[in-house]
Short mmCIF file of the C-alpha atoms (twelve columns), coordinates in Angstrom:
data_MODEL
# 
_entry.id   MODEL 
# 
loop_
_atom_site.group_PDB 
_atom_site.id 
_atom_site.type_symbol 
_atom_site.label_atom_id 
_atom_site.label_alt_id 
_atom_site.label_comp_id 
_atom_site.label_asym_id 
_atom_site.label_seq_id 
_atom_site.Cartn_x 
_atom_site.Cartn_y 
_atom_site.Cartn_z 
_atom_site.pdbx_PDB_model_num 
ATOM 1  C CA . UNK A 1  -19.744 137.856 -33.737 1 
ATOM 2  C CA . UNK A 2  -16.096 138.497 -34.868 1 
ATOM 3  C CA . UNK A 3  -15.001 136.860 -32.021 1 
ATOM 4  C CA . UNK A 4  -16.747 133.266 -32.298 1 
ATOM 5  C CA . UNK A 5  -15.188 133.472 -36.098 1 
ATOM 6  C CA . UNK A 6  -12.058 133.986 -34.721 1 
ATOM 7  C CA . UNK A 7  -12.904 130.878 -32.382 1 
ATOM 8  C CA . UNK A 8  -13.424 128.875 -35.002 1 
ATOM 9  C CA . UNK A 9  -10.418 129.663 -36.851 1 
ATOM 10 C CA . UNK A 10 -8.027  129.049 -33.700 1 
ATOM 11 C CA . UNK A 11 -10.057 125.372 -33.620 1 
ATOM 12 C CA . UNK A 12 -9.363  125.158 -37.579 1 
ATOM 13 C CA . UNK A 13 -5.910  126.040 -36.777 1 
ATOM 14 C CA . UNK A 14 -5.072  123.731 -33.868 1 
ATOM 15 C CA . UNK A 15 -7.167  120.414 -35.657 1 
ATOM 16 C CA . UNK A 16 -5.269  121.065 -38.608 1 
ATOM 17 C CA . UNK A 17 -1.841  121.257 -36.686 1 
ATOM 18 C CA . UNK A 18 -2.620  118.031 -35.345 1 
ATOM 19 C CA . UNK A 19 -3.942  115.969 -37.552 1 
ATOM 20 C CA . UNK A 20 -0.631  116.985 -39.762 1 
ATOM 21 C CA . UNK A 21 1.344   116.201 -36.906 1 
ATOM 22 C CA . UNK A 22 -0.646  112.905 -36.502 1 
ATOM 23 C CA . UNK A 23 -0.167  112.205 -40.716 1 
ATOM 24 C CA . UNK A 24 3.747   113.394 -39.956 1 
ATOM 25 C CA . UNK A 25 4.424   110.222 -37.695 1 
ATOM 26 C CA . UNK A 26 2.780   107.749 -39.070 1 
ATOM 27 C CA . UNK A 27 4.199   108.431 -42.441 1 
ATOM 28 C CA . UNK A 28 7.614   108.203 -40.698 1 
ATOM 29 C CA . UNK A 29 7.118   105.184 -39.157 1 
ATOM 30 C CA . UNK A 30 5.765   103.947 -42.245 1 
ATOM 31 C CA . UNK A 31 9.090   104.916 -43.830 1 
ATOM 32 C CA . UNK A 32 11.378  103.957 -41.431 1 
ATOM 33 C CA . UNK A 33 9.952   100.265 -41.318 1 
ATOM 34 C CA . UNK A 34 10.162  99.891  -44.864 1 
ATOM 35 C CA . UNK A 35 13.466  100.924 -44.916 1 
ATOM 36 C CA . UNK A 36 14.681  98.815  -42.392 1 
ATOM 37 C CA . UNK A 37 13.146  95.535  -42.963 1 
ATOM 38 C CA . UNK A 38 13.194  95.590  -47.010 1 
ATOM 39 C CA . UNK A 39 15.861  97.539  -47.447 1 
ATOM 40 C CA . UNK A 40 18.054  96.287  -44.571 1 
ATOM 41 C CA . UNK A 41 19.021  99.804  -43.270 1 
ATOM 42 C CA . UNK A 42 19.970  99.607  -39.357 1 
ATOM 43 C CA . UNK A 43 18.425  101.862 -37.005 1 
ATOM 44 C CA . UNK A 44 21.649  104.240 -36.782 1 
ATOM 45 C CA . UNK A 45 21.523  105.143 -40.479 1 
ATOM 46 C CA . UNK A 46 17.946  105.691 -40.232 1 
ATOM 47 C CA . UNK A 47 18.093  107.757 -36.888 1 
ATOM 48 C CA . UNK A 48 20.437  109.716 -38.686 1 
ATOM 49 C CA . UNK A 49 19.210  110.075 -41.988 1 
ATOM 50 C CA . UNK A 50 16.061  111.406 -39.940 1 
ATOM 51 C CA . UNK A 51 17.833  114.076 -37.973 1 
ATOM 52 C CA . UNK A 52 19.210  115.495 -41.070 1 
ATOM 53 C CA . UNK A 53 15.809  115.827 -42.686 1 
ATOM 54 C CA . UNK A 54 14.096  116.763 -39.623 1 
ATOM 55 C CA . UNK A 55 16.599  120.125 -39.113 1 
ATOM 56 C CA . UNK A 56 15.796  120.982 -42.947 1 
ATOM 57 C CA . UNK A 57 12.159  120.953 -42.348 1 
ATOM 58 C CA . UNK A 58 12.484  122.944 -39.423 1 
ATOM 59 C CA . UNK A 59 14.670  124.862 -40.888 1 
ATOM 60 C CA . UNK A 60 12.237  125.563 -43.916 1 
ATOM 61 C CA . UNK A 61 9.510   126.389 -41.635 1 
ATOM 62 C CA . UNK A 62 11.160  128.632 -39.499 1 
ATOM 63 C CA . UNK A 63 11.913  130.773 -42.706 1 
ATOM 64 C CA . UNK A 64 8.593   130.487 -43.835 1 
ATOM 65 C CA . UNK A 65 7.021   131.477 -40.600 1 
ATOM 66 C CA . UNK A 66 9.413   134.527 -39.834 1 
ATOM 67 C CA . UNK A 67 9.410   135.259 -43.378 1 
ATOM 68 C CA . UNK A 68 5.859   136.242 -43.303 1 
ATOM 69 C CA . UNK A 69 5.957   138.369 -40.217 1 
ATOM 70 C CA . UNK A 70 8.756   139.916 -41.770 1 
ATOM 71 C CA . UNK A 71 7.133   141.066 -45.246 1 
ATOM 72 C CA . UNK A 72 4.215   142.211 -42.939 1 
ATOM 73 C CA . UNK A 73 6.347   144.894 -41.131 1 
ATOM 74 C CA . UNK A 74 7.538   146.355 -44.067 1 
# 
């Protein structure tokens, strides 16, 4: 039985993953049209503007992740 609750949770897991991942872009997209056709941004600043965020969240997650595994050595 432990193991079809452990099922589940991978499912939870991976649906959850993806519909984030799914919210992530479309949110972006959402963003990066706005700020290009109302606030007259060009692609380049907004490609750029992007890759600065994007290494901050990964950056953020990566400590978060590790960070945990980490604290559960100790």
């Amino acid at each position: 039985m432990a193991h079809i609750r452990e099922m589940g949770t991978r499912v939870d897991r991976a649906l959850l993953f993806l519909m984030s991942v799914i919210t992530a872009a479309i949110t972006a997209l959402a963003l990066a049209l706005i700020a290009h056709y109302d606030f007259g941004l060009s692609r380049e600043e907004i490609r750029g503007a992007a890759m600065v965020g994007a290494g901050v969240i990964s950056a953020l997650v990566v400590i978060e992740v590790f960070g945990k595994k980490l604290r559960k050595l100790k």
